[in-house]
N, C-alpha and C positions, 0 to 999 in steps of 0.2 A: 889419543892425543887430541883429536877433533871436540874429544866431550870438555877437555881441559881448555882448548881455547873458545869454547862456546861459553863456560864458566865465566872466566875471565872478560869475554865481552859484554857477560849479562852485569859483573860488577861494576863494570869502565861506564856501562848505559847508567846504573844506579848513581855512579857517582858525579858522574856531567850532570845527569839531570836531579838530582836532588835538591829539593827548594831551600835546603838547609848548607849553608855554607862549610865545605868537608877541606882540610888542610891535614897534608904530610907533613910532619916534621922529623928532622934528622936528629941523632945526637950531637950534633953540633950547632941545633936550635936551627939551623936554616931550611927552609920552606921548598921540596922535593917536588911539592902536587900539588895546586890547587883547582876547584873547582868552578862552574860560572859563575855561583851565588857565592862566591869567597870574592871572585874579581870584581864583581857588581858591589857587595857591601865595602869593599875598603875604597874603590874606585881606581883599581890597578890593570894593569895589562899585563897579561902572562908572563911574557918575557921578564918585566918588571920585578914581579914576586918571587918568581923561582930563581932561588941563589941567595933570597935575601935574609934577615934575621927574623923571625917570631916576633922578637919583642920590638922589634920596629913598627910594631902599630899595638903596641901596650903604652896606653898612659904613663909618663913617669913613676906617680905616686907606687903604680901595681908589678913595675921590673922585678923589683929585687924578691918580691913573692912567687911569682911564676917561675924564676929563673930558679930556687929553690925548689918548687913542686917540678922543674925538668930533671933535674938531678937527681933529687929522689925517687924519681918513676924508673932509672934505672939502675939506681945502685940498693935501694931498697922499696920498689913497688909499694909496698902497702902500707906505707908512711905517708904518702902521695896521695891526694884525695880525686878518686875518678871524673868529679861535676865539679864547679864552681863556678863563681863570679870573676868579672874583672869588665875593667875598661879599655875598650877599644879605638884608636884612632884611626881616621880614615885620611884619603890624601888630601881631601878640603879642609882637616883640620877638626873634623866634628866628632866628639866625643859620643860613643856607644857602648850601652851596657849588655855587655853580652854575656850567657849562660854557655859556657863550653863542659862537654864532655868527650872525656880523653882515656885512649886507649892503646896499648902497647904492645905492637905487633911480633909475632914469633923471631922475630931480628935480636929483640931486646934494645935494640935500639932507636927505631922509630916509631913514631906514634900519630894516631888520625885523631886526627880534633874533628869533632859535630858543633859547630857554633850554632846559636840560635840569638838573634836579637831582640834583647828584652826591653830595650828603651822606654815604647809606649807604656807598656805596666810595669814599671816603676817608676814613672812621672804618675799615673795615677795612682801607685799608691800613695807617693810624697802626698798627690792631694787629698787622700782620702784622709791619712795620718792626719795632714794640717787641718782639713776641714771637724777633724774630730777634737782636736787640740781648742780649735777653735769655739768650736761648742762650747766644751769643756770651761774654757776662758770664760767665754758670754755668760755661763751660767754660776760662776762663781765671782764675778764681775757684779751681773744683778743682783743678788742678795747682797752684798757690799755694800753696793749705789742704793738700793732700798733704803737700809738699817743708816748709812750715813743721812740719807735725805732727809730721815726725821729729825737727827740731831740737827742739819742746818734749816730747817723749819720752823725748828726754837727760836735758835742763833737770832733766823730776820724776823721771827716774830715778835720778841723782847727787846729789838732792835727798834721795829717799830714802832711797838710802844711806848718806850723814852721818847723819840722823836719827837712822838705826839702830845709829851708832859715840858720838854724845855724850849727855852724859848732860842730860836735860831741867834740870837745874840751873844747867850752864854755860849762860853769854849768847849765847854764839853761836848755841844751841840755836833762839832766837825767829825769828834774822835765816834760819837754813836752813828753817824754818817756814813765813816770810811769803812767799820764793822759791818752795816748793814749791804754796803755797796760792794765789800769782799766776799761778804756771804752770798750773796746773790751770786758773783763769780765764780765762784766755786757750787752753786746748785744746776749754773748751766755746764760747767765740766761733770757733773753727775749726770744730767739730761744727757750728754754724748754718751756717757757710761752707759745708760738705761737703754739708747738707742742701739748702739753696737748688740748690747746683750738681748733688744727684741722687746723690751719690757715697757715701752713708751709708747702710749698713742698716737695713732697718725689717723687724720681724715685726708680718703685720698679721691680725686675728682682726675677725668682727663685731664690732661697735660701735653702741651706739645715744646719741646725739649728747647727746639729755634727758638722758640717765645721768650722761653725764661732764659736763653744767650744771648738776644737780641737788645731784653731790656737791661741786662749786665752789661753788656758790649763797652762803654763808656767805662763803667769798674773796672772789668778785669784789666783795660790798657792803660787805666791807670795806676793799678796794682804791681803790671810788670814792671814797667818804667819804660825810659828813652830807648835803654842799652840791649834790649830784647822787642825782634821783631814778629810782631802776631800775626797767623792765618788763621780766618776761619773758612772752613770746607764744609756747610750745612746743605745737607741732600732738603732742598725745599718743596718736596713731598714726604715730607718725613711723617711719619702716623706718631699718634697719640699714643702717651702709657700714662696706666693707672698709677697716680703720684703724688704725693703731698708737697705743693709746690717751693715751700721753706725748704724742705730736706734733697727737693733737685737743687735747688741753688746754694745749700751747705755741700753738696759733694761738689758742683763745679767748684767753688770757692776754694776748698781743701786741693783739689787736684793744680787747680792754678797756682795758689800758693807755692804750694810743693817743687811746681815746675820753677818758679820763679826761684826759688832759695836754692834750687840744684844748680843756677845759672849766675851766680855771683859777676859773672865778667862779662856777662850777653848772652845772646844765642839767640835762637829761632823755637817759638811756640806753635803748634797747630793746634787748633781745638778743631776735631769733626763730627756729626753727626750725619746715619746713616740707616736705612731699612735694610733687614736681614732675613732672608728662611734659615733657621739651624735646623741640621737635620742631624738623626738618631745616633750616628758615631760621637759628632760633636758633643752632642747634649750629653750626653751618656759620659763625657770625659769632665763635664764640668759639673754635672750632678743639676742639670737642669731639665727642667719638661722638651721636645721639640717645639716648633714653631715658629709664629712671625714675632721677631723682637726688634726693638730699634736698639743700635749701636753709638755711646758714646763716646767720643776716644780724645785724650789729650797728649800731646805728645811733645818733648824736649829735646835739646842737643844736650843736656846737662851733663854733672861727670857720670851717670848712672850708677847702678847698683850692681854687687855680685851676687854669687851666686845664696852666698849667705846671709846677706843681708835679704836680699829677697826671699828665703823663707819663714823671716820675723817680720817682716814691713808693716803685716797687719793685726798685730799683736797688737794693746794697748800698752802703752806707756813705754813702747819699744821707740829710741829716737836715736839718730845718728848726729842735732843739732846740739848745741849749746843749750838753747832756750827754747827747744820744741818741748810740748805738752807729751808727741806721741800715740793723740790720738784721732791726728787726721784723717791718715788712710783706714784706724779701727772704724771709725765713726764712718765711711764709706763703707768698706766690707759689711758693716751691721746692718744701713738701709738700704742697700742692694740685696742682699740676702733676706733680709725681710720681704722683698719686694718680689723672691722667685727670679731672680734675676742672679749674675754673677760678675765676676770683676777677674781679667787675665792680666796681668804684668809683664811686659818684654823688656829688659834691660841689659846694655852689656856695659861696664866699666870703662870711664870717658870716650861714651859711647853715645848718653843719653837715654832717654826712658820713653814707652808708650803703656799709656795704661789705658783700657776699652773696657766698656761697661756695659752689657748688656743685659735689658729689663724688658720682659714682655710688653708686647702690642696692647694696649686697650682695646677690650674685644666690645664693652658696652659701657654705655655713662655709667658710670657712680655715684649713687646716691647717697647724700652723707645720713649719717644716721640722726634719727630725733633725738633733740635733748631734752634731757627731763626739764619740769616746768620749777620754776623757781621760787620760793613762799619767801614772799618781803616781810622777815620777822622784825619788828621796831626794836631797837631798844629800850632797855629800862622795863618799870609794867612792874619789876618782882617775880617774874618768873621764873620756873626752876628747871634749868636744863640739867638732863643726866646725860652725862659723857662718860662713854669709853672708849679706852685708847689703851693698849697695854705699853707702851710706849710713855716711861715717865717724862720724858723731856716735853712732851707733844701737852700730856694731861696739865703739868705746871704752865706752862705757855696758856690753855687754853682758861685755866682759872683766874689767871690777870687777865686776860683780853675780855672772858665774860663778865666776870667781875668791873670793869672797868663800864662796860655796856649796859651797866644798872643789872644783871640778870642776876640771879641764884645758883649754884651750880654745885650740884652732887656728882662722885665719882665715882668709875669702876675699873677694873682692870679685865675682866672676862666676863662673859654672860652670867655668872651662877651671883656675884657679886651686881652687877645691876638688879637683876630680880628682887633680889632682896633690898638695896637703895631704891626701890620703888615700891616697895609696901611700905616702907619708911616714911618717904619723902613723898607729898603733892607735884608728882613731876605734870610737868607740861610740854615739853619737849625732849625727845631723846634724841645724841648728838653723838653715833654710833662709828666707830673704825667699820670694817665689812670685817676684815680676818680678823678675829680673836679670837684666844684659848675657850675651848670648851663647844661655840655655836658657834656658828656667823652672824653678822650684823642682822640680814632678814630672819632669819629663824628666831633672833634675839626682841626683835620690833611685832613677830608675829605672836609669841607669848606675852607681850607687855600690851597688844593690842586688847588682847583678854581679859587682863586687871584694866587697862584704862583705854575704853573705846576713842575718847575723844585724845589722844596725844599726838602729837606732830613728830613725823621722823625725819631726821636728815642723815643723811650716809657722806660718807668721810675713808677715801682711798687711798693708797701713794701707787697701787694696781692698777692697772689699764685692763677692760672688761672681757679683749682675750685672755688674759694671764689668769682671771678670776673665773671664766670659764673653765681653762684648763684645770683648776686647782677645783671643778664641782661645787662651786658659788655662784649659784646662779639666781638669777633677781625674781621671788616670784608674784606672778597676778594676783591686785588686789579687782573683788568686785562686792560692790556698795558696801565697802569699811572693811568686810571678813576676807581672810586670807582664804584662798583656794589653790591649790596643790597643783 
């Protein structure tokens, strides 16, 4: 009998102390035993649970499922799935995703549930999913915004050149105007496009965040209006990040906005900035480096957002407005992420919104990069530019415009096609895309260097020199005329 009650104490010690939350349940679904890490997770007191129902701390949506897998554990066991999922509520209200495994005791009757909460990894997986989705989007986004861009590079290029033939008098004059003026509008909705997807050049120099909220300051409070009252909370030792100062001031823009359209009837805006150490748990949950990063946060009483909408917020072209584009918060998500930096959303439904951004510390100045030197080529002379451009839109555009500038102009569509246009043709200029079928631009200027020492190269991208790196386009060293490898 001594060995049986020593048994018994050693399982009562396992199950007080086990880190994992252990519950009795009866066949009448009410709650026999529970353990510390059962009364800690739900935030119960003993008395409290025992007697009470199971599924009094099951989400609604998960009752009617559970209360089926109870019944079938005991009229037919093995219909009855031993592990699963469900949602847990606690006594504050907060919803938990717990992994329970359930087991049906020699009674036939009751059964010990092992809860374990899963919460933290499945909020990271949500982000990993999204942040992949995301990708995903950026990258099939770019190519879009690429192949679009060249057709509106026609658009205002042929646009511009009527301009430049009628005379502002004539009425047609307005209608090539409004063309050239929409087109343009629409190449900077493609820039946001290109940004979000990473494919847009930035030159980025220290930045100190106050600076560029300070010199807004007058903007944004006249953006919000009368019926919306502004804080700013700027920590005035706030450190420097590496940043292109246009695209810190298109996110604050976009986040202000934002707040402000969430606020139709008033409220109350905070904009803050803030120095931060993130350390290894955190980072590791946002998919960023550790370290020192400055914090910037804007925050509303607006109606805020749920839970679903919050998983689309930073999709492009996703809008909850009448007249939103949809690509405000994309176009944030894109230059934070560019920038190694990340962006956390808290919102609960007429609740209001906080949205915090954080981008690493400038660790040292930034040096912009050299740009290449620029050959003032005249017009007129009779000279013969050969262009490539596999891009028909791009090729017609460029033969009125050279053609207009007095020059000559032969065509190609891929390297094997110039070669040959220049045994033909006395070119004197070659006026190269960099990606085209066959070579690349420099491999294509380094063979034509060979037939014609003396020719002039100019290069022609809609690529940014990361992207062209990536893709193994790389620019190579000229020394005294000969290409070297």
């Amino acid at each position: 009998m001594d060995e049986e009650v020593k048994e018994l104490m050693k399982y009562k010690l396992l199950f007080e102390k086990s880190p994992d939350p252990i519950v009795l349940v009866g066949g009448n679904g009410e709650i026999k035993m529970a353990n510390p890490a059962f009364l800690s997770l739900v935030g119960e007191k003993a008395d409290v649970v025992i007697g009470k129902s199971f599924l009094d701390y099951v989400v609604s949506e998960d009752k009617d499922q559970l209360s089926q897998y109870h019944k079938k554990r005991r009229t037919d066991p093995r219909t009855a799935p031993l592990r699963y999922e469900f949602g847990l509520l606690t006594k504050k209200g907060e919803k938990k995703i717990i992994d329970r495994t359930v087991i049906l005791l020699p009674d036939g009757e009751t059964t010990l549930s092992i809860l374990r909460d899963i919460t933290p990894y499945k909020q990271l997986e949500i982000q990993l999913i999204q942040a992949q989705k995301m990708e995903a989007i950026g990258r099939l986004v770019g190519t879009i915004a690429h192949d679009f861009n060249n057709v509106l590079q026609a658009i205002i290029g042929y646009s511009q050149l009527l301009l430049s033939k009628i005379n502002k008098n004539d009425p047609r004059w307005n209608y090539v105007y409004q063309i050239n003026t929409i087109s343009n509008e629409a190449a900077n909705l493609v820039k946001q496009l290109l940004l979000f997807s990473r494919k847009q050049p930035i030159e980025t120099i220290p930045v100190n965040i106050n600076q560029v909220i300070d010199n807004m300051k007058e903007m944004i409070v006249r953006i919000i209006g009368e019926n919306i009252e502004c804080k700013f909370s700027l920590d005035r030792k706030l450190r420097e990040v590496e940043a292109d100062i246009t695209q810190i001031e298109q996110i604050i823009m976009n986040l202000i906005t934002n707040a402000k359209e969430a606020m139709p009837g008033g409220g109350r805006l905070i904009v803050e900035t803030k120095n931060l150490k993130i350390d290894k748990a955190f980072a590791s949950m946002r998919g960023i480096e550790p370290g020192d990063y400055v914090m910037l946060g804007v925050a509303d009483t607006g109606k805020g957002m749920d839970e679903k909408i919050k998983q689309h917020c930073f999709e492009p072209f996703f809008t909850t407005k009448k007249d939103g584009t949809g690509l405000g918060l994309s176009t944030v998500y894109g230059i934070v992420n560019r920038m190694k930096g990340c962006v956390r959303v808290y919102s609960e439904l007429y609740k209001g919104t906080i949205i915090k951004i954080y981008l690493p510390q400038a660790k040292t100045a930034v040096l912009s990069s050299a740009k290449p030197e620029i050959t003032d080529i005249s017009p007129g002379g009779g000279k013969t530019v050969l262009v490539v451009e596999d891009s028909k839109e791009i090729r017609e555009f460029l033969k009125e415009m050279l053609e207009t500038l007095g020059y000559s102009a032969v065509f190609a569509k891929n390297g094997a096609e110039a070669l040959e246009q220049a045994k033909k043709y006395p070119v004197d200029v070659l006026l190269t895309d960099i990606v085209i079928p066959g070579m690349n631009g420099y491999e294509l200027a380094r063979h034509l260097y060979a037939l014609r020492p003396e020719i002039k190269v100019v290069y022609m991208s809609g690529y940014p020199k990361g992207v062209l790196t990536e893709m193994n386009v790389n620019y190579p060293a000229l020394t005294d005329g000969a290409w070297s490898e």
